[in-house]
Every structure is written in structure tokens, then in C-alpha cells.
Residue frames as qw, qx, qy, qz and C-alpha x, y, z in Angstrom:
[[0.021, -0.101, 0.678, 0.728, 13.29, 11.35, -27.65],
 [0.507, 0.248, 0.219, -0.795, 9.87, 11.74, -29.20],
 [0.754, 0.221, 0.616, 0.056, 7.57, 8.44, -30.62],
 [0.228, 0.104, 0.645, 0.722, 7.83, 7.93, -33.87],
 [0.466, 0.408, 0.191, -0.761, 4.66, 9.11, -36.28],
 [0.466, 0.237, 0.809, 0.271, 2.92, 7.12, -37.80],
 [0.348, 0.329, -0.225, -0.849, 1.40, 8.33, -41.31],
 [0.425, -0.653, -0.376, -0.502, -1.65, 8.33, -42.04],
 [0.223, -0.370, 0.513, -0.742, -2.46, 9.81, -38.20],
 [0.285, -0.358, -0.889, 0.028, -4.23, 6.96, -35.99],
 [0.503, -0.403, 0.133, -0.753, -7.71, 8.29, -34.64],
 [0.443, -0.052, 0.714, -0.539, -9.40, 6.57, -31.52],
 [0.041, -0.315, -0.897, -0.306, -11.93, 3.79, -32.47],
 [0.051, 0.602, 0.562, -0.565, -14.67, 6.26, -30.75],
 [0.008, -0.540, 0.160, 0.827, -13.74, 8.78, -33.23],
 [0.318, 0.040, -0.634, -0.704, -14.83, 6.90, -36.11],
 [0.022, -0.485, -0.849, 0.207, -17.90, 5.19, -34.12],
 [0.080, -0.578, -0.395, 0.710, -19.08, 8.64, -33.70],
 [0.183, 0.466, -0.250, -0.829, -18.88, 9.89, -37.00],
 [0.092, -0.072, -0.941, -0.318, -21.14, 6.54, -38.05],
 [0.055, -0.494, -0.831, 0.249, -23.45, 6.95, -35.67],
 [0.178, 0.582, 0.299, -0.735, -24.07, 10.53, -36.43],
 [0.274, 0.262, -0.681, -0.627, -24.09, 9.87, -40.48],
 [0.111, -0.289, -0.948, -0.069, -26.82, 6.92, -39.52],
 [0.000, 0.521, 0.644, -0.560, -28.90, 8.75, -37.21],
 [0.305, 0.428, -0.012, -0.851, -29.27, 11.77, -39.80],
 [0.282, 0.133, -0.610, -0.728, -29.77, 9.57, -42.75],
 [0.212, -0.272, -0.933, -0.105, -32.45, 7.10, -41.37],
 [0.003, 0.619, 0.548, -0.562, -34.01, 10.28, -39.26],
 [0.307, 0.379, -0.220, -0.845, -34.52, 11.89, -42.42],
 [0.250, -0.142, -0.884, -0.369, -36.16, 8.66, -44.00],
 [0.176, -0.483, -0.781, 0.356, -38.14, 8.03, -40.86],
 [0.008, -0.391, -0.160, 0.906, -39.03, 11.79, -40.92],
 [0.091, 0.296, -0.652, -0.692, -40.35, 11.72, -43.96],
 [0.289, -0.227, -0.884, -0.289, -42.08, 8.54, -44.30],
 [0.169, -0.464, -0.797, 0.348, -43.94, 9.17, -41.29],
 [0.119, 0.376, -0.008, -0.919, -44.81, 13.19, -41.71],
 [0.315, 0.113, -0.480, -0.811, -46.27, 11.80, -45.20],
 [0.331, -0.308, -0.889, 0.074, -48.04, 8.97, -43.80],
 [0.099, -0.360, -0.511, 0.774, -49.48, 11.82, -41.51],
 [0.103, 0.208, -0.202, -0.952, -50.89, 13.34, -44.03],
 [0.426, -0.126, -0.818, -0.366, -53.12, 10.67, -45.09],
 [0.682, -0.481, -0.536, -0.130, -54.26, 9.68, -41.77],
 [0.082, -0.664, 0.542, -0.508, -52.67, 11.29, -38.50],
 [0.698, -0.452, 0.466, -0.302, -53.51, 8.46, -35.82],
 [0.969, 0.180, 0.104, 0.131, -52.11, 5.84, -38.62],
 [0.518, 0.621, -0.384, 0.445, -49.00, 7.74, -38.90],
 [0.134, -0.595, 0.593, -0.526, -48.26, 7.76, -35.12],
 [0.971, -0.100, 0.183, -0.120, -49.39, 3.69, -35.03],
 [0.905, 0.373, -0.037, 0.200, -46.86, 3.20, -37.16],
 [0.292, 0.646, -0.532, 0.464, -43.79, 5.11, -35.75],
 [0.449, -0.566, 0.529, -0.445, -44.79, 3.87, -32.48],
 [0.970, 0.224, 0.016, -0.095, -44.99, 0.33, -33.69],
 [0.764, 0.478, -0.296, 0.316, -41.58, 0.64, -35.40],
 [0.126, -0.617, 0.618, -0.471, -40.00, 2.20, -31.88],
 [0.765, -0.429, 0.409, -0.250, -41.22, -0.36, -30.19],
 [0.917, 0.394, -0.002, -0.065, -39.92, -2.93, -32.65],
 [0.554, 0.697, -0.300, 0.343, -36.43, -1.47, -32.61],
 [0.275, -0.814, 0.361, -0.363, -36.09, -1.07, -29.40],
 [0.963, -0.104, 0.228, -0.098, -35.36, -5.37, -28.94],
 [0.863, 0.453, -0.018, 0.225, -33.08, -5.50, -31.56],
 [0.030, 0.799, -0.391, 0.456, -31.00, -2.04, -30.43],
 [0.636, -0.681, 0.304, -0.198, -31.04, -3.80, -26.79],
 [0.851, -0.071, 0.492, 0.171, -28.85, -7.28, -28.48],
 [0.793, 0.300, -0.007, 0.531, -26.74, -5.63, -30.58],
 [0.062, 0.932, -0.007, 0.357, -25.48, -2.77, -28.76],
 [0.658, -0.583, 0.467, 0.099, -22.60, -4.82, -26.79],
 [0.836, 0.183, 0.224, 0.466, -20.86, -6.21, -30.05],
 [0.589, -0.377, 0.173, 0.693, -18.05, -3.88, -31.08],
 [0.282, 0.247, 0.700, 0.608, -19.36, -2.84, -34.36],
 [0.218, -0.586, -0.656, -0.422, -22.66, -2.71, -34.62],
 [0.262, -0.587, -0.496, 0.584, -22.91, -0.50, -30.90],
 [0.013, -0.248, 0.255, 0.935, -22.13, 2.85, -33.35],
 [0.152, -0.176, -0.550, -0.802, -24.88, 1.64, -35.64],
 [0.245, -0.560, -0.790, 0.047, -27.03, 0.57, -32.95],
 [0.450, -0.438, -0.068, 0.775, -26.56, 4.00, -31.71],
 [0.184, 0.108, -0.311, -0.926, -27.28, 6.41, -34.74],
 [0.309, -0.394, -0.833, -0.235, -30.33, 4.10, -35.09],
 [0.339, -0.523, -0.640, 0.450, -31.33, 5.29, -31.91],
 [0.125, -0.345, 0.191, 0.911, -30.78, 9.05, -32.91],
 [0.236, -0.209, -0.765, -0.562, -32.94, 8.18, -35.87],
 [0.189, -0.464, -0.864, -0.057, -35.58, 7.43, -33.77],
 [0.218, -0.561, -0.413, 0.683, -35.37, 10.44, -31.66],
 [0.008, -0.069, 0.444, 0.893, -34.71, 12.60, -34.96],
 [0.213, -0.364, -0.726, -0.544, -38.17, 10.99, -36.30],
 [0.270, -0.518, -0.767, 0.266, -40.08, 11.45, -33.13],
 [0.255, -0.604, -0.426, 0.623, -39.26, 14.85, -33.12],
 [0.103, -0.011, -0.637, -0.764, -39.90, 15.82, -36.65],
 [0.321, -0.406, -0.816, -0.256, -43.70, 14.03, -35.69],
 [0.260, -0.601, -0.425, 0.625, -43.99, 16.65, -32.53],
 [0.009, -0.253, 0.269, 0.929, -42.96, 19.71, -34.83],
 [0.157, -0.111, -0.808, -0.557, -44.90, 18.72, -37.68],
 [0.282, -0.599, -0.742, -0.106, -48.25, 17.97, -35.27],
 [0.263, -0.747, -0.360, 0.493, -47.84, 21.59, -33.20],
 [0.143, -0.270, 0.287, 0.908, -47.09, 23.56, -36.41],
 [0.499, 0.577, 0.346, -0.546, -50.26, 22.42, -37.99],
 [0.221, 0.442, -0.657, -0.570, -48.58, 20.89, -41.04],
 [0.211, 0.029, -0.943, -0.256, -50.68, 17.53, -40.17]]
């Protein structure tokens, strides 16, 4: 005989980790993008102090919460974020927009 069903359908916990971490990573790698790109504009070697600054900063915090249960998804899109911003600051400096 076949299980029951359950209604509402149960997803994996992964399934909704995943769909945090990618809903963080775009929205804080579009802040980060941003702030820094415009910060570029102003000064280019004070925008790339400051994103490298804040990676390095993050990178402590990301390491000590990224084993609790929760917070691993956001620790995660965070991370994404960074990568998002880093490579928004590459474009941006080989297109000739800063």
C-alpha cells in the first residue's frame, strides 16, 4: 500500500536553505555592488580598501556561524554576496566604468 500524503507537500530542509541563501546572496550582492561601484567612482583605490576591508571582516564571522543549523544558509548567501560584489568590482574596473 502506498504512504499516506501529507498536504501541504514536505520539501527537504536543503530545499528551503537554498532558496535563502540564493535570495541573500542576490540581495546583499546587489547592495554591496552598488555601494562599492559608487564609492569607485569617487575614489577607485578607496573603493577597493573598503570591499577588501569588509571581506576580510566577514570572513571571521561566516567561519562561527556556518555550523549552527540556521544561520549556515545565511552564512552562505552572504558568501555569494561577496563573490557577487567582487565581481561586479572586476567588471566595472575592465569595462572602464571606474
Amino acid at each position: 500500500m502506498n504512504a499516506p500524503r501529507s498536504f501541504p507537500p514536505r520539501y527537504p530542509p536543503w530545499f528551503t536553505g537554498v532558496a535563502v541563501a540564493t535570495l541573500v546572496a542576490l540581495l546583499a550582492g546587489g547592495v554591496f555592488s552598488g555601494l562599492f561601484v559608487a564609492v569607485m567612482m569617487v575614489n577607485r583605490w578607496l573603493g577597493l580598501f573598503l570591499l577588501a576591508l569588509g571581506t576580510a571582516g566577514s570572513v571571521p564571522v561566516l567561519a562561527a556561524y556556518r555550523r549552527r543549523p540556521v544561520t549556515r544558509w545565511f552564512c552562505a548567501g552572504f558568501a555569494g554576496a561577496v563573490v557577487i560584489a567582487w565581481c561586479a568590482v572586476v567588471g566595472a574596473l575592465t569595462s572602464g566604468l571606474v
